[in-house]
N, C-alpha and C positions, 0 to 999 in steps of 0.2 A: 541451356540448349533449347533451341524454339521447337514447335512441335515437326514441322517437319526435318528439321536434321533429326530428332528424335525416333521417327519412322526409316528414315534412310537407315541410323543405324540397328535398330530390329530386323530390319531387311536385311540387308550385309550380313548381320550373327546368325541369321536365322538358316540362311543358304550355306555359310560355313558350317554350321551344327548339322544341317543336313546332308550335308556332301561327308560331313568324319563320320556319322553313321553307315555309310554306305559304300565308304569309301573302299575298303578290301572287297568288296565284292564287285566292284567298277574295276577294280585293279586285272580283274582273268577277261576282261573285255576291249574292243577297243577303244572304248569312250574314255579318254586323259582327262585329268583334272582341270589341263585349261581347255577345256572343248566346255565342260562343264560349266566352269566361273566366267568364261566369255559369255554363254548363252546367255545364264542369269544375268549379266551387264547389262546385256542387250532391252531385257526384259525389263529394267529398271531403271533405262536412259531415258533420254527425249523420244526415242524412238518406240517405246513404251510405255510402264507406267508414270513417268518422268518422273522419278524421286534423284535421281543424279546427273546432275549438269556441271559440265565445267565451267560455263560462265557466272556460278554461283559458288562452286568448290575449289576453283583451280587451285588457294593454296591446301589447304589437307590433299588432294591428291597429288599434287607433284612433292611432297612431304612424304608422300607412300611411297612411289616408286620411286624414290630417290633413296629411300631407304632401304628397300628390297635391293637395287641394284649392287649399294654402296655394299652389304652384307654378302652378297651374292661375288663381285672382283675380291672380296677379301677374302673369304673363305676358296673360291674357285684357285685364288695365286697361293694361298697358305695351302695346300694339300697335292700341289702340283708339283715333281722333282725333276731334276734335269736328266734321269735317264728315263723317265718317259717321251722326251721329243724323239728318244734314238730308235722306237721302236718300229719292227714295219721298215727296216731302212728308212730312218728319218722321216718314219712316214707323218704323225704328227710337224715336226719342222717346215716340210713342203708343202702343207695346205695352209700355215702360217706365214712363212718364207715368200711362197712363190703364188700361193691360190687366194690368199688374202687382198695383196695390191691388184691384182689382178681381174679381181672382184668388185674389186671399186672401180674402177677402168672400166670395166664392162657395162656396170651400171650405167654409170656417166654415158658410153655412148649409145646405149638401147636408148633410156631416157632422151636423149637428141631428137628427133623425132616422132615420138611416143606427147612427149611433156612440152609443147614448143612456147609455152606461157611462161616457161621459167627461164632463170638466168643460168650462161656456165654454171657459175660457183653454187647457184642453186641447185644443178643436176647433180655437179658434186657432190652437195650436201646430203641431198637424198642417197646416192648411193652408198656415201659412207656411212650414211642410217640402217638401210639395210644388209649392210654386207655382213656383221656378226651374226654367230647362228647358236642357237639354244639346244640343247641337245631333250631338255624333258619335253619336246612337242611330239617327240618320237622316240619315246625310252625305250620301246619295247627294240627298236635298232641297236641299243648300244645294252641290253641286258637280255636278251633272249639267248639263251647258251648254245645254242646251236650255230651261233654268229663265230667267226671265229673270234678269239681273242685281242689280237692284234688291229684286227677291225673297230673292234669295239670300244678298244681303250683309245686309237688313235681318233675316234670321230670324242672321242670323250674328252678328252685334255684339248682336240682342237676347239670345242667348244668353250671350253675354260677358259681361255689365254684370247681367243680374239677379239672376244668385247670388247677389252684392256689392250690391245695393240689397235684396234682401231679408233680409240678415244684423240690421239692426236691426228689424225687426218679427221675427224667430225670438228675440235675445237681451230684448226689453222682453215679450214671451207670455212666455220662458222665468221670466223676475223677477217676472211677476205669480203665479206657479204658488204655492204653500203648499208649504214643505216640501223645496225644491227648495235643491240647494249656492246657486245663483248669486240664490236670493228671500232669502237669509240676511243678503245685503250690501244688500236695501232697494234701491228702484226708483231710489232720487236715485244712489247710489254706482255702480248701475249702469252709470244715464245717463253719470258723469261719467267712469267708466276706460274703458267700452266705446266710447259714442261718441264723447267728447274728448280722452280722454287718447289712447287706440288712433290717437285720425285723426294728433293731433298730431304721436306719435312717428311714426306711417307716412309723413306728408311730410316730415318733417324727414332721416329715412332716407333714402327713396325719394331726394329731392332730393341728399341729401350723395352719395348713390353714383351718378346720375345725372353729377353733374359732375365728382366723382372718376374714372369713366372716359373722360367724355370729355377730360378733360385727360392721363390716362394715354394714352390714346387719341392725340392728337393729339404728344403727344412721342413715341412710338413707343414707350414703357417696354412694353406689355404686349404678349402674346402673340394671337393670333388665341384659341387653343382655352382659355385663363386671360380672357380677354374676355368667355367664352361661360358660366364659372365663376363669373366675377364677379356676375352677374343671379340665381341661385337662392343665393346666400351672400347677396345683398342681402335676396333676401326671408326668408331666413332670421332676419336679425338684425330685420327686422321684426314678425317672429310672435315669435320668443322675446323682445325685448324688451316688448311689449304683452302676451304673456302671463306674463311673470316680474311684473307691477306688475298683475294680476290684472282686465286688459284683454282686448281679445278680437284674437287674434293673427292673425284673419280677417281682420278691417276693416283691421289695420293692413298687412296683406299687400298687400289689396287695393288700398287709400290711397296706397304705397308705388310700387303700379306706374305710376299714372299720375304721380307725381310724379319717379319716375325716369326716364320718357320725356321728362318736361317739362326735367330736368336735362343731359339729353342733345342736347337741343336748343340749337345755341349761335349758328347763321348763321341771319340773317331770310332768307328769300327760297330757304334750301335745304330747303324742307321734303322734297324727292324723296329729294338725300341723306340727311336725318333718318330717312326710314324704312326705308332700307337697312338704314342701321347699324343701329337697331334692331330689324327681324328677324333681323339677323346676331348679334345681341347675347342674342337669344332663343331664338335654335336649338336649343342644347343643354338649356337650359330645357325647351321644348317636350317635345323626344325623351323626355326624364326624365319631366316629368308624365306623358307616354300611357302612360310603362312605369308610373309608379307607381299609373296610373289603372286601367292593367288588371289589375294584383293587387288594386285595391278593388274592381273588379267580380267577380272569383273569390273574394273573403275575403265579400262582399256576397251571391253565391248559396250560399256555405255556412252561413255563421252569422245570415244569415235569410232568403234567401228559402227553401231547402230547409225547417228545421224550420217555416214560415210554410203551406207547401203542404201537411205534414200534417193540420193545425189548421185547413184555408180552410171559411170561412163566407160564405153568400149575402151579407150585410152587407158583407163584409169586399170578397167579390171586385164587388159595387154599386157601391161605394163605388169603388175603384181604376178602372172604365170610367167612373163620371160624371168623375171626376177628368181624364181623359185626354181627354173629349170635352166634355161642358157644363160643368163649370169651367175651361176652356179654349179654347173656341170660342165659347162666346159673349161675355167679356169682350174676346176679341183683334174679334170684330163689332162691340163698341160702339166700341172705342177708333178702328175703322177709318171710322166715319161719315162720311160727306162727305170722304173722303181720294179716289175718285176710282176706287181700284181696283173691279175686276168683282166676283160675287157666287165665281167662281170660284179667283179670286186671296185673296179674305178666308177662306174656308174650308180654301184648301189652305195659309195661315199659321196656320190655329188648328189643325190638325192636328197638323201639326209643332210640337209644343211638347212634346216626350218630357221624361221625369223620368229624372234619371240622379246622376253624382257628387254634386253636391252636397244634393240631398236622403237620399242613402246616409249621408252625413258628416254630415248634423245630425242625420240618424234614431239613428244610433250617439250624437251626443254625446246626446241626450232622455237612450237606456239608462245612461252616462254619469253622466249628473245625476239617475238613481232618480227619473225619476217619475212621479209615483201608477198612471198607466195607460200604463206605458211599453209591457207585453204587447201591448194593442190599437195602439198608436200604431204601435210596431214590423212589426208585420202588413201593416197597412195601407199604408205605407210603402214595406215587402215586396213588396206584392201588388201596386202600383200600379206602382214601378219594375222589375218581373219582366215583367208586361203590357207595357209601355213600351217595354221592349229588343226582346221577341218584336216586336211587333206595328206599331212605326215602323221597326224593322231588315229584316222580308220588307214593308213598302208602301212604301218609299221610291223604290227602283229603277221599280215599276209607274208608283205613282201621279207620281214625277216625271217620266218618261216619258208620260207621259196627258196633265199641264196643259201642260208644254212644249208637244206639237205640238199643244194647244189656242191656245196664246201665239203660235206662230209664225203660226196659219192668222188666230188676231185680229191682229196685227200687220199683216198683211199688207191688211187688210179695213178695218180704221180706224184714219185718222193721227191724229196724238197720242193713242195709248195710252197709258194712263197707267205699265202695267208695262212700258213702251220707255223709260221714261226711266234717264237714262244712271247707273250706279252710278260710285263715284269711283276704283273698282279691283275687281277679283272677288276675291273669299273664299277666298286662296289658300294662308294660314296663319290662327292664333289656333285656337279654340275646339276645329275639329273635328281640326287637323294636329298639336295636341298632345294628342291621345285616344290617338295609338296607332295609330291605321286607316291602310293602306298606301293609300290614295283619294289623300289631300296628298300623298303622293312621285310627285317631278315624274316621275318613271321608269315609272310605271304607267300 
């Protein structure tokens, strides 16, 4: 190791050892952990002391959050069940369903105007970059108990599931582009390794290692802490076998995890059991992606939001607030139509739609794939999920503080409210308790 990666990584250990000492007492505040690991980035990019460049790192970092991602779809589909969409009247369903496409659409034509350097397929591009949303930029929204339930589990499972629904509209914009590694292999071959072959392998996996431990499982062959092993080795063998056959090792990650919950499942009638074990089986999963997720967000403020912030342009930073507020609030208002909830309950869910990990990880793979307007795409990107971390990470504590004892005093005033209806468990793992953020530890 030369001396300066050897200083880069004393720096990186050094801000994580410093953040896990401090971290529960960051946790009664509003300062999130990626508010935290962006700044440091920032401080350690080109734009600072320059110990981290992506024109010197790019492979170990897109190695990072490719891995944080990949662990992140697996574990988010493996803990996720189908009567969580129904909750809320389908309220989950309809920000996936209908606020999703919707979203991308949106993007595309604010960007018209906003971005005129870029192509169609490139507006596309971006929007399906930023149209999934992270739910730990703003955990205190979807775990402050005062939030109702139903709220809070629906902004929670929507965050789980739409990275992984918007993965094939980022890879068919990526195929349409000119020029592009993955336009070289033609839209049909695309179609047929990313979304067929990828899903295939990913159930076939998912499933074989699903029943593999529950039978290890149930002979008593394995270990509690080799149990917990076994779930990120699984989604492993899912991404690298989808991406060794020149598939997308996303979807099959993704694919992978609900079909290993489903192989895990083996008594009718024990679903309560079923999802012990399968938190228990995710634990360590989880732990790992928030670690791996908060060096993407410190590898993310140095190698581009820092050099992004020297460069910012009215266009640029336009663009990232319409992003964060009307291409985002008003798709999640259509999709909510005649669902019942207040005007105050729809707004405080379009809100909370922050951009985080996984539009970091497709924004790197665009630079990745060389293309044509990677610079602008990059930016904007930059600039939208830098805004995002800032700006959902200090409103979350207030503003979910505000609708709560707005909820409790309506609750109280009119029966059957619609946001009193009963969620099927609270949001006490998945999305936001494998970020990283000390909020999920039940000890806080």
């Amino acid at each position: 190791m030369s001396g300066g990666h050897a200083w880069t990584g004393v720096t990186v250990a050094a801000v994580i050892a410093g953040y896990a000492l401090v971290s529960r007492r960051l946790s009664t505040t509003p300062v999130s952990s990626p508010m935290v690991f962006v700044g440091c980035g920032i401080l350690l990019g080109p734009a600072g002391l320059g110990l981290l460049d992506l024109a010197h790192d790019a492979g170990p970092v897109l190695t990072l959050v490719e891995a944080a991602l990949t662990l992140v779809l697996f574990t988010d589909a493996m803990t996720i069940r189908r009567r969580d969409l129904r909750i809320g009247g389908f309220l989950p369903l309809r920000l996936l369903a209908i606020g999703l496409p919707l979203t991308v659409g949106a993007g595309w034509l604010l960007a018209w105007p906003l971005l005129p350097g870029l192509s169609a397929w490139e507006l596309a591009l971006l929007a399906a970059v930023l149209a999934p949303t992270d739910a730990a930029l703003g955990k205190d929204a979807v775990f402050n108990p005062r939030v109702p339930g139903v709220v809070r589990k629906g902004l929670n499972v929507e965050s789980g599931l739409n990275d992984g629904l918007v993965l094939p509209f980022f890879v068919l914009f990526l195929a349409a582009l000119p020029g592009t590694v993955t336009s070289q292999e033609g839209v049909h071959g695309v179609l047929w390794r990313t979304l067929v072959l990828s899903t295939v392998l990913g159930l076939a996996v998912g499933w074989a290692g699903g029943r593999l431990l529950d039978r290890s499982w149930a002979s008593g062959w394995a270990s509690r802490p080799w149990r917990q092993v076994f779930v990120p080795a699984t989604a492993a063998v899912a991404y690298g076998l989808a991406a060794g056959t020149d598939g997308s090792g996303f979807i099959a990650a993704w694919v992978a995890g609900f079909a290993f919950a489903l192989g895990l499942r083996t008594r009718p009638g024990a679903e309560e059991a079923t999802d012990d074990r399968t938190a228990e089986s995710a634990e360590f999963a989880e732990y790992l992606g928030g670690l791996l997720a908060a060096l993407s967000f410190l590898v993310f403020g140095a190698v581009l939001l820092g050099p992004t912030l020297e460069h910012l342009t009215w266009r640029i930073a336009g663009y990232a607030v319409l992003s964060l507020t009307v291409v985002r609030m008003v798709p999640v208002a259509l999709s909510l139509v005649r669902s019942g909830f207040r005007p105050r309950t729809v707004a405080y869910i379009g809100w909370f739609g922050p951009r985080g990990l996984a539009s970091i990880v497709f924004g790197l793979l665009v630079v990745e794939e060389q293309v044509e307007g990677v610079g602008l795409i990059g930016a904007v990107v930059a600039a939208t999920v830098g805004l995002s971390v800032l700006l959902h990470g200090l409103s979350a504590v207030l503003l979910s503080d505000r609708y709560g004892a707005w909820y409790e005093a309506a609750a109280a005033a009119v029966p059957g409210l619609r946001e009193a209806t009963a969620a099927p468990d609270e949001p006490g793992r998945g999305r936001v308790g494998h970020r990283g953020d000390g909020r999920s530890d039940p000890d806080v």
